[in-house]
N, C-alpha and C positions, 0 to 999 in steps of 0.2 A: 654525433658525427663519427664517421668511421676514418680510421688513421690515415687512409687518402685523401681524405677531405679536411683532416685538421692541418696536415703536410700540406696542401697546396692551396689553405685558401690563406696564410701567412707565411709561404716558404725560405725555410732557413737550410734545406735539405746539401749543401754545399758551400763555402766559405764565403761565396759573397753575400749571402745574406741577405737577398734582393727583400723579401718582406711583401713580396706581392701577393694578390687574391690569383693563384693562375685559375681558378673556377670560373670566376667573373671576365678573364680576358685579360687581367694585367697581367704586362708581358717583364720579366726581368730578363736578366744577361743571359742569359737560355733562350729566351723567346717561346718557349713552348708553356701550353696550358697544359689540356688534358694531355695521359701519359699516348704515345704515339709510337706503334712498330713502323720501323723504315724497311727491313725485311726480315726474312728468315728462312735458313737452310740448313741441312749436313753440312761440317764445313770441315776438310783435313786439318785447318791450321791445330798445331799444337795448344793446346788438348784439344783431340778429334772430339767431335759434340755437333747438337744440334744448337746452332745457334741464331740470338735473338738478339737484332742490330735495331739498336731504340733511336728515334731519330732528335736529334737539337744537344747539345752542346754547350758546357759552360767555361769553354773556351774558344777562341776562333784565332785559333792557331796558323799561320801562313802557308806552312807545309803539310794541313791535313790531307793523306791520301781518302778520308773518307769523307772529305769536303759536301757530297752531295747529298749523303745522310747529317752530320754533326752541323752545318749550316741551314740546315729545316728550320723557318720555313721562308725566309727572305732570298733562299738561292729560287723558288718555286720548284722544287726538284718532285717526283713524283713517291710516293709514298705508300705504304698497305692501309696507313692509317688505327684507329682505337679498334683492338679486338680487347672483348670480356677476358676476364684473366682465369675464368673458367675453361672458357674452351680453347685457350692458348694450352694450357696445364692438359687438356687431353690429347692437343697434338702433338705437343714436346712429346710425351710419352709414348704416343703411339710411332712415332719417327725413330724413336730412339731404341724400340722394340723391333723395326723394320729388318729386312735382311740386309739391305742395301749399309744402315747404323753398323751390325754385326759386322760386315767386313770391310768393312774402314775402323772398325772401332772404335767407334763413336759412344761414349758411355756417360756423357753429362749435357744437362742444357748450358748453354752460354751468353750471359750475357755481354753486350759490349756495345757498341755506338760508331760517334757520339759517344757521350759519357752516360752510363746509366745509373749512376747517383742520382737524377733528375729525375729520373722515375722509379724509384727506390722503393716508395708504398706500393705500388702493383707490381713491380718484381716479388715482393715479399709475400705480395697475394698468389704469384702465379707459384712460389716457388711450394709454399704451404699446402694449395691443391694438387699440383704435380705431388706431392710426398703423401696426399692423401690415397693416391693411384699405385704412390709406389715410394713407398717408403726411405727404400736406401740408393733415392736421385740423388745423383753428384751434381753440385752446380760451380760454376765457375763464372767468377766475376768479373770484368777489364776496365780497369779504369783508368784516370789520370791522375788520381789521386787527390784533388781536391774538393774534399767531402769536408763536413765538421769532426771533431771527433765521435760525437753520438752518432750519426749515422754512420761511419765507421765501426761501431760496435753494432750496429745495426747488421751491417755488413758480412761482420764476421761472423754472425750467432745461427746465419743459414749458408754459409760457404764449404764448397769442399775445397776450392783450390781459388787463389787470384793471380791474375796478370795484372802486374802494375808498371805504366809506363809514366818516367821520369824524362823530361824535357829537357831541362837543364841545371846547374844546378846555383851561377850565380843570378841572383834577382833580378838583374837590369835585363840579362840575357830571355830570364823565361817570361819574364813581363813584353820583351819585345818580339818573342815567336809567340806568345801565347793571350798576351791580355790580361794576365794574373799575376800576385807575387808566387813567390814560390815556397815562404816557409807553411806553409799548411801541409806542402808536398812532401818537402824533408821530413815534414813530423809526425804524417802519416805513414811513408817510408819503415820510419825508425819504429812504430807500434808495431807492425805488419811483422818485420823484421826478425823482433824481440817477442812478441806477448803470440806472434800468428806462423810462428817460421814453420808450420809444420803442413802450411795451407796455402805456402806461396811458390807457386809457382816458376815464376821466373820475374826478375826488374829487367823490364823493356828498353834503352835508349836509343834513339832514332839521332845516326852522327850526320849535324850539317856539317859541310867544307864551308869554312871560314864564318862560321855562325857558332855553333857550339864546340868546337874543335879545343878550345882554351878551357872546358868545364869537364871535361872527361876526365882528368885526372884526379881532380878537386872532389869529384863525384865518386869516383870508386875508391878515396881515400874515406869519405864519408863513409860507405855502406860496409867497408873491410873492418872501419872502425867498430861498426855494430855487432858483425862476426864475417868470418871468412867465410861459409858455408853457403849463404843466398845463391841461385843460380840467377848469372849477368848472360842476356841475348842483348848485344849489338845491332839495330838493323841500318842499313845501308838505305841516306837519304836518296830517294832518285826524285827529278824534278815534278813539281807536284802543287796546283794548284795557285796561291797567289806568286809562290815560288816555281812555276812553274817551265821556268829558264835558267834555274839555277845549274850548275854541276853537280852530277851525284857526288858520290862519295867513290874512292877510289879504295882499289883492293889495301894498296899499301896504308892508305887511313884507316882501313878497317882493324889490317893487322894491329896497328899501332897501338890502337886502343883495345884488344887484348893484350899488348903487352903492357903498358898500364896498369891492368887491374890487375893483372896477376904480378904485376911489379908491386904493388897497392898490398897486396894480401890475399887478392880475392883467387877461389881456387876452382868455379864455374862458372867458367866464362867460354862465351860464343860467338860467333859473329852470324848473319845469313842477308841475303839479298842481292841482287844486281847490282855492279858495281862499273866506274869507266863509262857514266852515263855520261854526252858531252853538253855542255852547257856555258849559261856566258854571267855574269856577274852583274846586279843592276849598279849603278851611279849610287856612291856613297852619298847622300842628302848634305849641306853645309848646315839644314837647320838641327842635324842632330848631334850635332858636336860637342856641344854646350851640354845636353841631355844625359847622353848614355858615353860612360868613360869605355866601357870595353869596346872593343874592333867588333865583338861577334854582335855585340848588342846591336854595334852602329847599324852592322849591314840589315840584319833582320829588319832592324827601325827604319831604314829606308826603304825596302818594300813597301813595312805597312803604310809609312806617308804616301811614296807612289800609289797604291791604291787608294788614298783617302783616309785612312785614321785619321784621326785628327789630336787624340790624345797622346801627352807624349810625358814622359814613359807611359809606354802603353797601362790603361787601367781600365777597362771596359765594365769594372763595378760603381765607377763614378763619372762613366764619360755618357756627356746631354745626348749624343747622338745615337745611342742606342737601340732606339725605336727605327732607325734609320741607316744602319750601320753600313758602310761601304766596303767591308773588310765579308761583311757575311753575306751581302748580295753577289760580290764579284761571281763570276761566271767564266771558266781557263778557256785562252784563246781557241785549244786545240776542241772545245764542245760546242762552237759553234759552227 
């Protein structure tokens, strides 16, 4: 077998563990089998690169803005679909060779999602052919961070830089935006950190009002504690998807939480995005009172009820409905 095929036909490739044949059709908390581009472009965001958005998701996060790639393929969203990791590896290069690449400067392929831990073996393929073209390709990784440790080493042995985006950082809270716990996240974090700090990038966190608001401190006391030196981007929640009525994030929350980290220890820190977006708050649920002790937890967990989760605290690695999820079909009012 070749390591794509040993990966997905009992995949442990992320912390849940699903253990499914994805070759055969079984579907775990990803839903995806074979690996699947959602697209690909030049893209400005920092690091400028050509990038490669893999579609499905081992999380289904309430506020993804990339809801219509990382929810593939229960949202039925349109797709580029399975390209050979050969001729993926001569476009990357050849894009990235372009004049258009030079003056953006764009100098690494990228990938990101959706989570591309999920397709980990043909990244690994495409990135190995791409180096066969051209040896000293940068590549850059985005993840959410919920990998195993070995695919984390995996990770790191063909990276030149990673973006890693951190949710939140109490349990109840990022099981209730996200469907997962979160210490695989912290403890990837802390690897990255420590053993990889010379490949990272930036730590990503996306601030909800009145959702994660309570974890930003708790958070940048964790990451100062590892070292001062990590660069922290802030981005600014705007409303998005099952959250999709919520209120952004406003400037003064933004500021806040740079002064936080740098009250914390931390000494690269940023903030970026639209901010004073207006927005309205859904109904706290009574059935999740009992559930989730935090305020940010509760609110988040009454979205996901609103939409239909059914699991509570959110666990989408052991909840029956999976095959069937209403959290990853939803569809935002404003796309219809």
């Amino acid at each position: 077998m070749t390591d794509l095929e040993t990966d997905l036909t009992k995949c442990t490739l992320c912390e849940h563990k699903c253990k499914v044949n994805r070759l055969a059709g079984e579907a775990g908390v990803c839903r995806i089998g074979i690996p699947i581009v959602a697209s690909r472009t030049l893209h400005r965001a920092p690091p400028e690169s050509y990038t490669i958005f893999t579609a499905g998701c081992n999380f289904k996060c309430l506020n993804c803005q990339n809801w219509s790639i990382s929810q593939f393929p229960d949202n039925r969203m349109a797709v580029d679909g399975y390209v050979d990791a050969e001729t993926l590896a001569r476009e990357c290069i050849h894009k990235l060779d372009s004049y258009t690449a030079r003056m953006m400067g764009a100098d690494r392929i990228f990938f990101s999602g959706g989570e591309p831990t999920i397709h980990l073996p043909f990244i690994e393929r495409v990135v190995a052919e791409a180096r066969k073209l051209k040896p000293a390709c940068k590549v850059n990784f985005d993840t959410n961070g919920f990998m195993t440790q070995e695919s984390l080493e995996r990770v790191l042995a063909f990276t030149t830089s990673i973006t890693f985006d951190i949710k939140a950082f109490y349990d109840e809270t990022h099981r209730a935006i996200t469907g997962a716990p979160v210490e695989p996240v912290l403890r990837n974090a802390r690897i990255v950190a420590e053993e990889a700090k010379d490949r990272l990038w930036e730590f990503r966190i996306t601030v909800i009002p009145q959702v994660n608001e309570e974890d930003i401190g708790p958070l940048c006391h964790f990451l100062a504690e590892i070292s001062p030196d990590p660069s922290v981007c802030f981005l600014a929640f705007r409303p998005n998807y099952i959250m999709e009525e919520h209120p952004g994030a406003t400037m003064e929350l933004m500021q806040r939480c740079v002064d936080f980290a740098k009250e914390a220890g931390l000494r690269n820190v940023t903030w970026s995005g639209v901010t004073d977006l207006p927005g309205t708050t859904c109904s706290l649920r009574p059935e999740v009172e009992k559930t989730y002790e935090r305020s940010g937890a509760r609110m988040a967990a009454s979205y996901a009820l609103t939409s239909g989760c059914p699991t509570h605290l959110r666990d989408c690695g052991a909840c029956p409905c999976n095959n069937r999820c209403p959290v990853k079909a939803y569809i935002p009012k404003a796309c219809y």
